[in-house]
N, C-alpha and C positions, 0 to 999 in steps of 0.2 A: 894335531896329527890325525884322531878321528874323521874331523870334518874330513881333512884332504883325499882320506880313504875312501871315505862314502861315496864323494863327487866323483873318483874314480869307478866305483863300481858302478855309479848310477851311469856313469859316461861310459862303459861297458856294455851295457844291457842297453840301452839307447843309440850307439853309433852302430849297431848292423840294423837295426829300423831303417836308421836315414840313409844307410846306402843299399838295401838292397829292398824288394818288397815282399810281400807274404808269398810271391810266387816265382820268386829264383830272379839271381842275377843276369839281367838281361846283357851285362856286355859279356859273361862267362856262355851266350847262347853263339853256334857254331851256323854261321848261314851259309852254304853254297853258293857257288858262283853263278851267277844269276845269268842264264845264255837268254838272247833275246833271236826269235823269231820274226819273220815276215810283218807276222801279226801286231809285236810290242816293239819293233825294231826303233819306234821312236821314242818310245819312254823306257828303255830298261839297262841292265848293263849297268856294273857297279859304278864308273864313270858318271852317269846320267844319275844315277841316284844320289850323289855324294852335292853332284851341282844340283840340282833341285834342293836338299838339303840343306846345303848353302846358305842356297836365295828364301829359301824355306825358315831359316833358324831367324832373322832377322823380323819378319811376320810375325814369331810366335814367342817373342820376346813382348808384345799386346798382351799374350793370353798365359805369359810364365806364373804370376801368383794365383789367378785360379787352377791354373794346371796341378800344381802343389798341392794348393788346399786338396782338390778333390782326390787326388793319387795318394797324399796322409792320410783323410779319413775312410778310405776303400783298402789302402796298404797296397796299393798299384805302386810300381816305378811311372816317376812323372815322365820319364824318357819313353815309355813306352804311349803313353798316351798321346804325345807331340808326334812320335811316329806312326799312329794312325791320323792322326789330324793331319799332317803333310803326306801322306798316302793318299788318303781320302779327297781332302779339296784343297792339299798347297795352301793348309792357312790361310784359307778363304779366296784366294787366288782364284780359285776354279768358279765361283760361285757365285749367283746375280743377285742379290736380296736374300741371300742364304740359300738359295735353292741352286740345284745339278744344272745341266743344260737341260737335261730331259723333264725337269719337276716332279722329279721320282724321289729322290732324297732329299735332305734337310740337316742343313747347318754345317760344324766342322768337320762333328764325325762321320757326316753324312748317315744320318736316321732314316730307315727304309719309311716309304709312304703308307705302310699297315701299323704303324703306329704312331700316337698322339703328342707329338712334340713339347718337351716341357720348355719355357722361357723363347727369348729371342735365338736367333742360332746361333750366338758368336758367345752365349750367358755362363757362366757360371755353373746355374741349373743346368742347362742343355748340355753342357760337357758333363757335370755330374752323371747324367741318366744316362748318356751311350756309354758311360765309361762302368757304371752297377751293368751295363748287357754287357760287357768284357768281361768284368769278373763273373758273372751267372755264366757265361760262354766256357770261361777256364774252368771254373767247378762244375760244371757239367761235362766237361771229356774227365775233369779227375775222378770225380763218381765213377763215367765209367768205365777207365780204365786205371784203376789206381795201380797197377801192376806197373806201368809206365814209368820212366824217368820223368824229374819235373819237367825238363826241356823241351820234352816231346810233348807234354801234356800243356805247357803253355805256350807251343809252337800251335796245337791242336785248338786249345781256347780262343787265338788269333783267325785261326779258319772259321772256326765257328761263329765268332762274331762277324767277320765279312757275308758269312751266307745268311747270318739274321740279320745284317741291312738290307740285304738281298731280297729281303722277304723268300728266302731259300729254305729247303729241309733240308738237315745232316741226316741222313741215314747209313753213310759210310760208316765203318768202322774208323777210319782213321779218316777227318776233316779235310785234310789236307793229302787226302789222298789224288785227289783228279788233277790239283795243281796246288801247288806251294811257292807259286810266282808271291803272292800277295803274302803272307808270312815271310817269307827270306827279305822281301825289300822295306815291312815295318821295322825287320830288326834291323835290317842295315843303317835305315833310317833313326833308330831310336838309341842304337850306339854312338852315333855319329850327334845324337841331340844330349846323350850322356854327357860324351868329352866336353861338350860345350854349356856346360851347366844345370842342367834341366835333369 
């Protein structure tokens, strides 16, 4: 009877690791309705994201068990990492030898060209390292806004890691203050990578 206790409590203290990460349940995050402009009138729109997704989930079913690995040892939701990598380059879709059209970025996550790329672009490593700039991106809006809800502060950590591929500076108070197109369609996207395993 001991034993059976323990295995419970141990499966207790172990089953909210595996569904949620060190930084809030990504499908309990609330994304607005994504209106699309002139500008993004061909890639946005929940419709369009959900098909990109899609065709996206099937790509990154390649790169599920490093996805894993690296989202356990960082405590990232692996759903959230798939929805930068399908944001980014459509699970390599987008991308000629790992590189942008423009050879400005690098790999899934697309790694801005001011920093030193670790591994090949599709590696294990190379997901690891943009994915330590996500979490350095999230714990630097929580530093400095801890006053924040976690949502807002890992909605925040999402912008900020977009503008350091960007090789961009945050000096905004709020990241996500000029546009939050690109945060609202990771999470669409990484809810949508949840329900399907990931």
């Amino acid at each position: 009877m001991i034993p059976m206790l323990l295995l419970l409590g141990l499966t207790a203290l172990v089953a909210p690791c595996m569904s949620y990460s060190c930084y809030g349940d990504i499908t309990a995050l609330q994304a607005p309705t994504i209106s699309c402009t002139a500008v993004r009138a061909p890639d946005c729109g929940l419709a369009m994201i959900r098909r990109t997704a899609e065709a996206d989930v099937i790509r990154l079913r390649k790169y599920e068990i490093p996805i894993k690995r690296v989202a356990r040892n960082l405590c990232l939701d692996p759903a959230l990492i798939a929805g930068i990598i399908s944001q980014e380059s459509r699970a390599g879709l987008l991308l000629d030898n790992g590189w942008d059209q423009g050879r400005q970025k690098y790999g899934l996550m697309q790694l801005g060209g001011q920093q030193q790329p670790f591994g090949l672009w599709d590696s294990e490593e190379h997901i690891n390292q943009c994915s330590t700039i996500l979490v350095r991106a999230i714990n630097d809006v929580r530093a400095r806004h801890p006053t924040w809800t976690w949502d807002r502060q890992l909605r925040g950590g999402i912008c900020t890691y977009h503008a350091k591929m960007g090789n961009l500076q945050v000096y905004e108070e709020d990241p996500c203050d000029r546009d939050d197109y690109y945060a609202n369609s990771v999470i669409r996207r990484a809810q949508y990578f949840k329900r399907h395993g990931f």
